[in-house]
C-alpha positions as CSV (number, residue, x, y, z in Angstrom):
1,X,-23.4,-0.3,67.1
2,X,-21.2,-1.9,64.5
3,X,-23.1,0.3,61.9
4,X,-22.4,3.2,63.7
5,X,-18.6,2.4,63.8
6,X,-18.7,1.4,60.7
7,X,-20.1,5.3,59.8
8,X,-17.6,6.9,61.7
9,X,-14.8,5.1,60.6
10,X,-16.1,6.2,56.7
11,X,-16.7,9.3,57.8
12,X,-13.0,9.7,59.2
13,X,-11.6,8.2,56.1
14,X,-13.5,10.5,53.8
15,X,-12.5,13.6,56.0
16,X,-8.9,12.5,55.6
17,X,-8.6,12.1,51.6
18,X,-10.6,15.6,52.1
19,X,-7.8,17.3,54.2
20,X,-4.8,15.8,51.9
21,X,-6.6,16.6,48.5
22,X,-7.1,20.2,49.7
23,X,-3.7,20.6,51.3
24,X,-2.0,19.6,48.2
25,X,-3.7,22.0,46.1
26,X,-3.3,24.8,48.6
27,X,0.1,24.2,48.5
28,X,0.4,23.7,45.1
29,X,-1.6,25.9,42.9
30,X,-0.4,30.1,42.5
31,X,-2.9,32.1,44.3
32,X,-1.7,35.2,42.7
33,X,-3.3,33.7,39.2
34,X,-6.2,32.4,40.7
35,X,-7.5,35.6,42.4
36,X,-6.1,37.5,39.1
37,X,-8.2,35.6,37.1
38,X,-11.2,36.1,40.0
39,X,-10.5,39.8,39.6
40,X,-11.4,40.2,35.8
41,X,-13.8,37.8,36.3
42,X,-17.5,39.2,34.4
43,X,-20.0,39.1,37.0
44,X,-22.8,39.2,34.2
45,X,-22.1,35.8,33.0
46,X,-22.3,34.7,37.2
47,X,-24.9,36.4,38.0
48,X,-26.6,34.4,35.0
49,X,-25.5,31.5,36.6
50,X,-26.2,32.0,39.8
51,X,-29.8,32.6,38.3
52,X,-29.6,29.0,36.5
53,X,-28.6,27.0,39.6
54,X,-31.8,28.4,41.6
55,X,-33.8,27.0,38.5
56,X,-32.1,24.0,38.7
57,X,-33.1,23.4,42.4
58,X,-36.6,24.5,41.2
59,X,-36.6,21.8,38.7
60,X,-35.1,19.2,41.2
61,X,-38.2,20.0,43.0
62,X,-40.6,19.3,40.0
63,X,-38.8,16.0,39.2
64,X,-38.8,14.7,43.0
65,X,-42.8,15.4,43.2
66,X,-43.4,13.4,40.2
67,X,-41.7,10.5,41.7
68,X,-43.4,11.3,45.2
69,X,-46.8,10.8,43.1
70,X,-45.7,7.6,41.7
71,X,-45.4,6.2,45.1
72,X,-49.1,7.4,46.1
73,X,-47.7,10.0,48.4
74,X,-49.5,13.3,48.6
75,X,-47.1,16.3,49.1
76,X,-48.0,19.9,47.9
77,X,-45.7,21.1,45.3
78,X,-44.2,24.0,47.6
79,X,-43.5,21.5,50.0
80,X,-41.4,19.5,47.7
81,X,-40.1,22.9,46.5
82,X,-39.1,23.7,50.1
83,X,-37.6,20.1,50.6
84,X,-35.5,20.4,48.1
85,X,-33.9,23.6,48.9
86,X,-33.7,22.3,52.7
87,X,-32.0,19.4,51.6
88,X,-29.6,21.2,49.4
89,X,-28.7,23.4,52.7
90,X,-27.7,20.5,54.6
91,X,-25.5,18.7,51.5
92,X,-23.8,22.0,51.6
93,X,-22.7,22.9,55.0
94,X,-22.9,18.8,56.6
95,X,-21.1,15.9,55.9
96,X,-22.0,14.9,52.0
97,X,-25.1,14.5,50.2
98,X,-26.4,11.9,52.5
99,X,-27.3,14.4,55.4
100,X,-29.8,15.8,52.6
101,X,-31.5,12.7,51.9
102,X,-31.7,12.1,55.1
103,X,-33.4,15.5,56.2
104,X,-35.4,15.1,53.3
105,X,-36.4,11.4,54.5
106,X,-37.5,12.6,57.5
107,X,-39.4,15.7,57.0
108,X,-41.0,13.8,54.0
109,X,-42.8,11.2,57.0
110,X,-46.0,13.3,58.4
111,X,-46.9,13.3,54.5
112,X,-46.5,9.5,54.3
113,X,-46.5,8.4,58.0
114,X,-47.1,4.4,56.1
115,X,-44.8,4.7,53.5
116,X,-41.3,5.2,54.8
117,X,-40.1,2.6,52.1
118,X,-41.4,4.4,49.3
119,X,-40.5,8.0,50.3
120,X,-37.3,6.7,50.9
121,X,-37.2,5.0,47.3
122,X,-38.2,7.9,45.7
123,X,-35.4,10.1,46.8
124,X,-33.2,7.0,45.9
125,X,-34.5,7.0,42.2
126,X,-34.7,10.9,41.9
127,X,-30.7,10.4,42.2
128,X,-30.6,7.6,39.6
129,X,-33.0,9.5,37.6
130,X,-30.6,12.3,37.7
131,X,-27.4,10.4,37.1
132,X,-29.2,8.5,34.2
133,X,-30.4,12.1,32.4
134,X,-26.8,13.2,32.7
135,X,-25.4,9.9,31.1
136,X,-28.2,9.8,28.4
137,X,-27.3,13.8,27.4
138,X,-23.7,12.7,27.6
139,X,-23.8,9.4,25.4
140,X,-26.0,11.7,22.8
141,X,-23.3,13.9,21.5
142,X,-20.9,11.4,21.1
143,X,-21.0,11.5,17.1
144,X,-20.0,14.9,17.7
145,X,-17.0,14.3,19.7
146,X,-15.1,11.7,17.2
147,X,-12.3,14.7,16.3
148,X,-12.2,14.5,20.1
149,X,-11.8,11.3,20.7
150,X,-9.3,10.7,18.4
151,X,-6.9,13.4,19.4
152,X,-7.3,12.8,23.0
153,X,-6.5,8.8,24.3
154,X,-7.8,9.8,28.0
155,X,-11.0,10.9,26.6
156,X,-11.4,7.9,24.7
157,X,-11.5,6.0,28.1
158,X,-13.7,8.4,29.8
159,X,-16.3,7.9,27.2
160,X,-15.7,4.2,27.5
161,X,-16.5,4.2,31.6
162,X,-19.0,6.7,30.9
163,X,-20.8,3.7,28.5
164,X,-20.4,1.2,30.8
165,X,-22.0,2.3,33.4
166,X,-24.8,3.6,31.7
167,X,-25.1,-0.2,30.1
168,X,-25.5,-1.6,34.3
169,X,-27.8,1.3,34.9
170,X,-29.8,-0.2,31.8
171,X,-29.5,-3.4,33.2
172,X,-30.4,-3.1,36.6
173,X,-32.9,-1.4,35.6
174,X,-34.6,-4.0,33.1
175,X,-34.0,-6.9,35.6
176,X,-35.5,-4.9,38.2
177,X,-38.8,-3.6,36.1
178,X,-39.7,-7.2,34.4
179,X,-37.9,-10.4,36.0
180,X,-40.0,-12.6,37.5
181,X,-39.1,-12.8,40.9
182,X,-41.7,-15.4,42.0
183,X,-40.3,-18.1,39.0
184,X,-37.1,-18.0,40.3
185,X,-35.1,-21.7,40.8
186,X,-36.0,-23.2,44.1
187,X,-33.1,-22.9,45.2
188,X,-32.7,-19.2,45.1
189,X,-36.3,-18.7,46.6
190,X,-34.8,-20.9,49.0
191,X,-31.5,-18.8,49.4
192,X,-34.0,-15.4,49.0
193,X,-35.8,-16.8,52.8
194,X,-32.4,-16.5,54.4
195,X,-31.6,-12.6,53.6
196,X,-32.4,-10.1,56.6
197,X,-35.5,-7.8,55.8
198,X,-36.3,-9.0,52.4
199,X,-39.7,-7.6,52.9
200,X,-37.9,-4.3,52.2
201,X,-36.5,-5.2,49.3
202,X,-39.7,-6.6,48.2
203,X,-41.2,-2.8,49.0
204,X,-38.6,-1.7,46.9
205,X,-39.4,-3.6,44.2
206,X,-43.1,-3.1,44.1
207,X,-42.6,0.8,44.4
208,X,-40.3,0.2,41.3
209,X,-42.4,-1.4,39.3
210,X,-45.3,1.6,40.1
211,X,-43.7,3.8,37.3
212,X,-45.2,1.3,34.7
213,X,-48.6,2.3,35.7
214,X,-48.4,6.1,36.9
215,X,-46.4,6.2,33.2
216,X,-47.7,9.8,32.8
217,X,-46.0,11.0,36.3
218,X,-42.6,8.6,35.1
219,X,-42.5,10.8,32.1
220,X,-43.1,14.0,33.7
221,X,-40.3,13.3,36.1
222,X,-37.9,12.3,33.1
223,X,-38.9,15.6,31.3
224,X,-37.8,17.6,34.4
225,X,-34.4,15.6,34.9
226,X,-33.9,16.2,31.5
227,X,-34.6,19.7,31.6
228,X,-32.6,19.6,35.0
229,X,-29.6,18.5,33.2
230,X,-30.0,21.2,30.6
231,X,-29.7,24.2,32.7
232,X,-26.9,23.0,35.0
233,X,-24.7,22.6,32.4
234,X,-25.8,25.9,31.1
235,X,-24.5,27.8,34.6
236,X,-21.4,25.8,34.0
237,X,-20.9,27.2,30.2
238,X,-21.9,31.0,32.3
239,X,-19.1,29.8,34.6
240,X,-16.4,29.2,32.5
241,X,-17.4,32.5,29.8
242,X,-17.2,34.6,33.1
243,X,-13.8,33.7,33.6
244,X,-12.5,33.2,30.1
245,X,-12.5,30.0,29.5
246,X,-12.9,29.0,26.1
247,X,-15.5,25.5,26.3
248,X,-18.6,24.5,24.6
249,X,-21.5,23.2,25.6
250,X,-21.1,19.8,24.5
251,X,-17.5,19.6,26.5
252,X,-19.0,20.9,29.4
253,X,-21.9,18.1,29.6
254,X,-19.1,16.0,29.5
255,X,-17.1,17.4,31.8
256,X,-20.2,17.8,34.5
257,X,-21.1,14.3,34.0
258,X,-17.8,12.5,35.0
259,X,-17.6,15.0,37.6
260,X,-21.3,14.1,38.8
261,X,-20.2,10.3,38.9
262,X,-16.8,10.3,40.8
263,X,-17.9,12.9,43.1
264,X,-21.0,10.6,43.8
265,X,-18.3,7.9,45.1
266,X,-18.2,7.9,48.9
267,X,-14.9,9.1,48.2
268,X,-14.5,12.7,50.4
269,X,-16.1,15.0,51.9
270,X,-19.3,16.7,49.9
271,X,-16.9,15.6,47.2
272,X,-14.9,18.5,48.4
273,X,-11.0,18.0,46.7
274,X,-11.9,15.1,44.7
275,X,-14.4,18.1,42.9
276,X,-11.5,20.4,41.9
277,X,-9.3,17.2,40.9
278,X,-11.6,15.8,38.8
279,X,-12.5,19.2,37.0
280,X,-8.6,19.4,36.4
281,X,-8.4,16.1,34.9
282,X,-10.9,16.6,32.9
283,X,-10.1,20.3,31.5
284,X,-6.9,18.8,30.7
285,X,-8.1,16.5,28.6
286,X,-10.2,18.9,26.5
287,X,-7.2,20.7,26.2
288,X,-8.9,23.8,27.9
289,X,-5.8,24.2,30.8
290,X,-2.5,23.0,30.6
291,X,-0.6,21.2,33.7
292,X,2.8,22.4,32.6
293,X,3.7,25.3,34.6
294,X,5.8,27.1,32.8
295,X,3.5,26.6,29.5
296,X,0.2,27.4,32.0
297,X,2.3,31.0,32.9
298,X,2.4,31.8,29.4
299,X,-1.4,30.4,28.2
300,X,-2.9,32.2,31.6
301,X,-4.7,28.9,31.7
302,X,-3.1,26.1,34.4
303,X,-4.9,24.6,37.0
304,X,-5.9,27.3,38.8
305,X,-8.5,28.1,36.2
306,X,-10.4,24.5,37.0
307,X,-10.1,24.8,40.5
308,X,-11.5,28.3,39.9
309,X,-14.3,27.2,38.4
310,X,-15.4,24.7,41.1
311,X,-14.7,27.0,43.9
312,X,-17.1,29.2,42.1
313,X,-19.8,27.1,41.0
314,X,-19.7,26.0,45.2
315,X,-20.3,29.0,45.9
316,X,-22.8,30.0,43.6
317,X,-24.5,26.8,44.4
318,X,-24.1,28.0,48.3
319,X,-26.0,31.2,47.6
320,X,-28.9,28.9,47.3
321,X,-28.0,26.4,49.9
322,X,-28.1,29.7,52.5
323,X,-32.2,30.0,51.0
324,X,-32.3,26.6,51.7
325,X,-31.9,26.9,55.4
326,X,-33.9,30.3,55.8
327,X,-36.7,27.6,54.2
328,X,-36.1,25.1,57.1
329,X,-36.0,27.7,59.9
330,X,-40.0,28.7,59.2
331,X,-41.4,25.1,57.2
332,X,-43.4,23.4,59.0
333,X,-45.1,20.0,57.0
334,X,-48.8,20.4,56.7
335,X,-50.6,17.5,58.8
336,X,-54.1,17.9,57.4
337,X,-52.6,16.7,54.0
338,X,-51.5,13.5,55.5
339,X,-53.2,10.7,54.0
């Protein structure tokens, strides 16, 4: 019961920042530029994009089966396929991400009635997996952003969050793989006996530590969240040419990967406001819009273009969510490939 509570009281407090985020761009922004800008819009480059984003579920869907065969659970590639869009429907149109690991938790069971834990670990690692591909890409170009860096002092300490939390990830993920657990002080085994449903975390662990022997399937799965990462930011850099927006690839990685991090914060809604803030922030600091209003009216480029941009990679992204749930209304999990 206290959970639950717990839940609803995150769930009103996320709907809240939603509501006032939104509000104070609706009330803020000048529509007339925004559906001006819509207007000469090239559909060419979105159509392209809209192309890329149904890849990109596609290769969400290779990466998540690799990690599904780590963890010794057998699941057809359409199924994950199907999963994948299914759960995509359900992070569109519920309340955040969550509902779609959750659907995808559950409909993942009749394929591993035994192994909850590790279905539910891989889904956990295929976002850390994802996450980790996007700060990798990120941190690679930096010798290429120094001019950058220099003339910008907010992107300086962007980079700097962006390194340190790839350094934890790195960290966790060494302690995690290789510390001996068993040789710890008596003392902390002793402290270790006292926490609720450690056996869980000892699943965890050992379904971890499976990627150093299915090495081959690891490395598949980091090809495709590499190649994931690739052609996202690719319908972003469609995105922005369709609507004039002068950006590079290497700006937009950025970009998408800050955005990928704060709108992974339990912070709103399906990240829904804090999205188009963050894409703000962050083309104002490439210097791609301007938040001076009278300096935006002359440029053509204010706000409105980077809230533009998110509204229409939602929607692009929704066109696939709505194949999503015409997948979920006739899937039905094979049983005979239960093992």
């Amino acid at each position: 019961m206290r959970v639950l509570i717990g839940l609803l009281r995150s769930t009103w407090l996320r709907a809240t920042v939603t509501v006032l985020v939104l509000t104070y761009f609706v009330a803020t922004i000048r529509w007339n530029d925004l559906w001006g800008r819509l207007d000469r819009a090239k559909p060419g480059w979105l159509l392209v994009a809209c192309g890329l984003l149904g890849i990109a579920y596609l290769m969400s869907a290779v990466r998540w089966w690799f990690l599904l065969r780590v963890q010794k659970i057998a699941v057809p590639f359409g199924a994950s396929v199907a999963l994948t869009y299914i759960a995509q429907f359900f992070n569109a149109f519920m309340l955040g991400a969550v509902g779609g690991d959750v659907v995808k938790t559950l409909m993942i069971l009749p394929y591993a009635p035994n192994r909850r834990t590790n279905a539910t670990l891989s889904i956990l690692l295929d976002r850390i997996l994802g996450l980790a591909a996007l700060l990798a890409s990120s941190i690679a170009t930096l010798p290429w952003q120094y001019r950058e860096m220099a003339e910008h002092p907010e992107l300086r300490s962007v980079v700097s969050t962006l390194v340190s939390v790839s350094i934890v990830l790195v960290l966790a993920a060494i302690i995690v793989g290789l510390w001996p657990f068993h040789r710890s002080p008596d003392w902390a085994m002793r402290l270790w006996a006292r926490v609720p449903r450690r056996h869980i975390a000892s699943l965890f662990v050992t379904g971890y530590r499976a990627h150093y022997v299915a090495w081959k399937d690891t490395l598949g799965a980091i090809v495709a969240a590499f190649a994931l990462t690739f052609v996202v930011i690719a319908a972003g850099w469609c995105i922005a040419r369709g609507i004039g927006l002068s950006v590079t690839y290497i700006e937009m990685l950025e970009i998408f990967t800050v955005a990928t991090c704060v709108i992974s914060l339990p912070i709103s809604i399906g990240g829904h406001g804090v999205r188009e803030g963050i894409f703000v922030f962050m083309f104002a600091v490439y210097g791609l819009i301007t938040l001076n209003t009278d300096h935006a009216a002359a440029s053509r480029n204010g706000p409105e273009t980077a809230i533009l941009f998110s509204l229409i990679f939602f929607a692009l992204s929704s066109v696939w969510s709505v194949v999503g749930g015409v997948v979920y209304l006739v899937f039905k999990p094979s049983r005979k490939l239960v093992r």
